[in-house]
ZAKOLMI-76007 format. One record per residue (C-alpha): residue number from 1; residue in three letters; x, y, z. Coordinates in Angstrom, 3 decimals, padded with zeros to 6 digits. Example, Ala and Ser with C-alpha at 12.3 -4.5 7.8 and 13.67 -1.06 7.14 Angstrom:
<atoms>
<atom resi="1" resn="ALA" c1="012.300" c2="-004.500" c3="007.800"/>
<atom resi="2" resn="SER" c1="013.670" c2="-001.060" c3="007.140"/>
</atoms>
This chain:
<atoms>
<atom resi="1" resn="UNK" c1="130.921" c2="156.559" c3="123.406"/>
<atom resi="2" resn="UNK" c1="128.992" c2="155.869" c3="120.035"/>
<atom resi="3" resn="UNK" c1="125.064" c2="155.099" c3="120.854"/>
<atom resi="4" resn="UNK" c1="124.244" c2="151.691" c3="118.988"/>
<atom resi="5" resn="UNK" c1="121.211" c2="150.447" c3="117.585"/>
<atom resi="6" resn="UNK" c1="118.738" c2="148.624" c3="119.384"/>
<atom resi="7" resn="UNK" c1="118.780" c2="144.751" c3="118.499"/>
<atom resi="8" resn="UNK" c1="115.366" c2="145.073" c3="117.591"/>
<atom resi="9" resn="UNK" c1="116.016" c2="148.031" c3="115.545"/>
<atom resi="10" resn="UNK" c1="114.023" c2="150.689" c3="114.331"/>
<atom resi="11" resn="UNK" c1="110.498" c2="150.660" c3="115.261"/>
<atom resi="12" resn="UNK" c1="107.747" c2="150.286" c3="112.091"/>
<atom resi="13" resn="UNK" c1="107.197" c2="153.763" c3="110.477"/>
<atom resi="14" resn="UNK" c1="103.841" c2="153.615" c3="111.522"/>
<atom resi="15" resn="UNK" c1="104.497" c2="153.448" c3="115.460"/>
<atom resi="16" resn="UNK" c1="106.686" c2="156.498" c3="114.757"/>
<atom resi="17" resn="UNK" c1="104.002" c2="158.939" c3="114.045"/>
<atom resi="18" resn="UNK" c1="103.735" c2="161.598" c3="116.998"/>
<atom resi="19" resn="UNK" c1="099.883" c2="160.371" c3="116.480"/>
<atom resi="20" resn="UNK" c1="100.538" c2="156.987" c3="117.756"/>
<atom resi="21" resn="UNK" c1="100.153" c2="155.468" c3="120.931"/>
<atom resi="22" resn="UNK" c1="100.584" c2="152.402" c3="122.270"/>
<atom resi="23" resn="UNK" c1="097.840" c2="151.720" c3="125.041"/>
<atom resi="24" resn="UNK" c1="098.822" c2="147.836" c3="125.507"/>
<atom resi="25" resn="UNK" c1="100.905" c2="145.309" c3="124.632"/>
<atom resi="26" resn="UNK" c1="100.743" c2="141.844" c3="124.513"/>
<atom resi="27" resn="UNK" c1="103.049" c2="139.115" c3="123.772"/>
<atom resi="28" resn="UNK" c1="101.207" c2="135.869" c3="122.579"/>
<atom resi="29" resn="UNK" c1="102.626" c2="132.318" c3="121.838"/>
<atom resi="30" resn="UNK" c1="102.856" c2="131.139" c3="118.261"/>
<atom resi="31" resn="UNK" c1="100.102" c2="128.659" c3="118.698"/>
<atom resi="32" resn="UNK" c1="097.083" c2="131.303" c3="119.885"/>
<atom resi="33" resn="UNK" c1="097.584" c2="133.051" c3="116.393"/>
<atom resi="34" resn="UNK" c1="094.471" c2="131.675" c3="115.323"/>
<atom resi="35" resn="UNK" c1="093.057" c2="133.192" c3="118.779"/>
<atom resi="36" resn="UNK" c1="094.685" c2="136.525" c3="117.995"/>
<atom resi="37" resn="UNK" c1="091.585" c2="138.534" c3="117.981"/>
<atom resi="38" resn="UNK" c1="090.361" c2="137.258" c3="121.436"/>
<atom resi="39" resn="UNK" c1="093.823" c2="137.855" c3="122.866"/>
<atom resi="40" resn="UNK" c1="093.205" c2="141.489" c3="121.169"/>
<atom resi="41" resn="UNK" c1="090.158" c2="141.997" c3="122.578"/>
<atom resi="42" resn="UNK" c1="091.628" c2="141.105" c3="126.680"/>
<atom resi="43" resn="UNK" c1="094.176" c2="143.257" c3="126.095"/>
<atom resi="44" resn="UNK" c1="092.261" c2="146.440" c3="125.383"/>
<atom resi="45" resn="UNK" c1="090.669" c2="145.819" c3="128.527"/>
<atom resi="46" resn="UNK" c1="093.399" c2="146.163" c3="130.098"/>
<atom resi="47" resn="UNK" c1="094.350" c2="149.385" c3="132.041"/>
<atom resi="48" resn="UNK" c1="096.540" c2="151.744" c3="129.904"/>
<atom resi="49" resn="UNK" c1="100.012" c2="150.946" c3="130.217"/>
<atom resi="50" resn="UNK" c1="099.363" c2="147.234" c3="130.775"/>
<atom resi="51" resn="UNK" c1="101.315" c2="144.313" c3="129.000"/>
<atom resi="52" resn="UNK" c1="099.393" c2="140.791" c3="128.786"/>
<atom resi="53" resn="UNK" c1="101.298" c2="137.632" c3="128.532"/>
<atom resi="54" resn="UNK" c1="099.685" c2="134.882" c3="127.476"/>
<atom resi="55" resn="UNK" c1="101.336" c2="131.712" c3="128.552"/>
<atom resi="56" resn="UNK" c1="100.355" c2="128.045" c3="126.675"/>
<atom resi="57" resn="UNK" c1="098.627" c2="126.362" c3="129.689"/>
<atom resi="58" resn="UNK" c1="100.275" c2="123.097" c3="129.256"/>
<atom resi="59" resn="UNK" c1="103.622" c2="124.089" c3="129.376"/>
<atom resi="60" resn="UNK" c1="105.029" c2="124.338" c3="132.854"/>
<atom resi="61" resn="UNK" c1="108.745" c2="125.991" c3="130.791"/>
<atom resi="62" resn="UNK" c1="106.646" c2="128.694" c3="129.187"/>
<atom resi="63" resn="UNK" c1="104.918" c2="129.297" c3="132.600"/>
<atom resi="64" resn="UNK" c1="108.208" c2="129.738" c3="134.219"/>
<atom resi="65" resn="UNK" c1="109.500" c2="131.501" c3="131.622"/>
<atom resi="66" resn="UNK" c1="106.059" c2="133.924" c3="131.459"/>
<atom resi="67" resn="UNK" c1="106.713" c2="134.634" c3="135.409"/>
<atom resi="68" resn="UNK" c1="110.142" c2="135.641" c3="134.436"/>
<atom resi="69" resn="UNK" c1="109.251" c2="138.177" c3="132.235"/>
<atom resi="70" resn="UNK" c1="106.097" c2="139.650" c3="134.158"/>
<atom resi="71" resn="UNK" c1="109.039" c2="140.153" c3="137.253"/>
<atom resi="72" resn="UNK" c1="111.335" c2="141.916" c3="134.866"/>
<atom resi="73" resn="UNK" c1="108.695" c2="144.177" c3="133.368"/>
<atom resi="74" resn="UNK" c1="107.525" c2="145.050" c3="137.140"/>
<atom resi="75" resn="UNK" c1="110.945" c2="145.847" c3="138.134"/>
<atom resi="76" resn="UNK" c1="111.104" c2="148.180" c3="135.325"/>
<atom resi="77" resn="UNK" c1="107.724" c2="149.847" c3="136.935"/>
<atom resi="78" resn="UNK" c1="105.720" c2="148.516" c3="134.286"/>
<atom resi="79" resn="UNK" c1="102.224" c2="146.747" c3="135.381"/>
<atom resi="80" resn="UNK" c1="102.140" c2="143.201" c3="133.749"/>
<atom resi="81" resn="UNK" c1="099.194" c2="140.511" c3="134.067"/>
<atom resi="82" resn="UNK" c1="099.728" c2="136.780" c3="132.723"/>
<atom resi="83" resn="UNK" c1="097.318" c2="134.874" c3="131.481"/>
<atom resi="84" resn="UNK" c1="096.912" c2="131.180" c3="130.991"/>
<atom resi="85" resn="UNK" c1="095.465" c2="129.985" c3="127.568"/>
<atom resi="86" resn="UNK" c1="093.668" c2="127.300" c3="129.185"/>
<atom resi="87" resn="UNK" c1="091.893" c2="129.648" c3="131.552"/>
<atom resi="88" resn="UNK" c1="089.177" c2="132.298" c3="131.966"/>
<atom resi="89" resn="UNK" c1="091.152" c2="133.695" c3="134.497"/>
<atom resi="90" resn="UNK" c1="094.599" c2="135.463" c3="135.022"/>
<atom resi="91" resn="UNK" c1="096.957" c2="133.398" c3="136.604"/>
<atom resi="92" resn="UNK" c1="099.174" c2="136.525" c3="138.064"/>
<atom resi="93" resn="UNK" c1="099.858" c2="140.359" c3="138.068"/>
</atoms>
């Protein structure tokens, strides 16, 4: 059986490098791009490993949709902790 791509393809060059490592990751809604660097800065707080998703706190969908994701990434034995935008506090983890 012939291995296919990935549907997200390659990754960059630069996250090829033997040299790089990716500590955290975190997926952010389209509408905290302006807030980017804050969102940045939570994340590397984070313990290694750990993926942040920030959900828009006015959107009960996204929040659903958020929870969703954070139970598939556990499942797959990776720690996850979701954040609201309108909050100081994580919602979940």
């Amino acid at each position: 059986m012939k291995r296919r791509l990935s549907t997200w393809g390659y990754p960059p060059r630069g996250l090829r490098s033997v040299r790089t490592r990716m500590d955290n990751v975190a997926l952010v809604p389209a509408s905290e791009l302006a807030s980017l660097e804050k969102w940045k800065a939570r994340a590397q707080q984070l313990p290694i490993g750990e993926t942040l998703l920030v959900i828009p706190h006015d959107s009960r969908h996204l929040y659903n949709v958020g929870r969703n994701m954070a139970r598939s990434l556990a499942s797959q034995g990776l720690p996850t902790r979701l954040m609201s935008t309108g909050s100081k506090h994580r919602l979940r983890r």
